[in-house]
N, C-alpha and C positions, 0 to 999 in steps of 0.2 A: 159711529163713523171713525173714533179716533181708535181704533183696538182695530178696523181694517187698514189701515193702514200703517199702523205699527206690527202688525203683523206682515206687510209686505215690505216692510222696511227689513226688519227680524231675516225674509226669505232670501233676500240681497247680501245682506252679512252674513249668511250662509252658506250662500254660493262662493262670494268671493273669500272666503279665509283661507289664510294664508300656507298652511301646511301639505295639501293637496296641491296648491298649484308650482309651489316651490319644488315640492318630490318630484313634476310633468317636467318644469325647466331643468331641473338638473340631468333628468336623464336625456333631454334634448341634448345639455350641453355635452355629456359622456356619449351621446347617438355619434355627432360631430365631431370630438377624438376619436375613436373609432373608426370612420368614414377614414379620417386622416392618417390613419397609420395603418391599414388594411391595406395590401401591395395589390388586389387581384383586381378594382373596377378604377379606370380614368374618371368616371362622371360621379363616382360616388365617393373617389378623391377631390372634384372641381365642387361640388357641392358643400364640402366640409367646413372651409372657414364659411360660408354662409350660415350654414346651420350652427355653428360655434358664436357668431354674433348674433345672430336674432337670437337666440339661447339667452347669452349674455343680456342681450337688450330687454327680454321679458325678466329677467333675475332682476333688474333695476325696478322694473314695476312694481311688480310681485311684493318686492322687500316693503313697498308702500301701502300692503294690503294691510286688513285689520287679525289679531292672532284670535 
């Protein structure tokens, strides 16, 4: 009983490691510059600091995952 459950524990700290989700938020936060300096869309400029903070705000998590 104690090897399945170490084992789902194991599949948890697999998922959440740190390296894959950092590369996703970074390119979030480079999506979001982007957005912001691209002259051609109003809505894809008004969306930009949003997407530059939730960026930012999952970078804080992230940093608290396991490596």
């Amino acid at each position: 009983m104690k090897s399945t459950s170490n084992s789902q524990k194991k599949h948890w700290k697999d998922y959440f490691r740190r390296g894959p989700w950092e590369a996703g938020v970074i390119a979030l936060i480079v999506l979001g510059i982007v957005m912001l300096m691209q002259p051609f869309s109003i809505h894809l400029y008004s969306y930009s600091f949003i997407t530059i903070l939730v960026g930012t705000l999952s970078y804080v998590v992230v940093s608290h995952f396991p490596e």
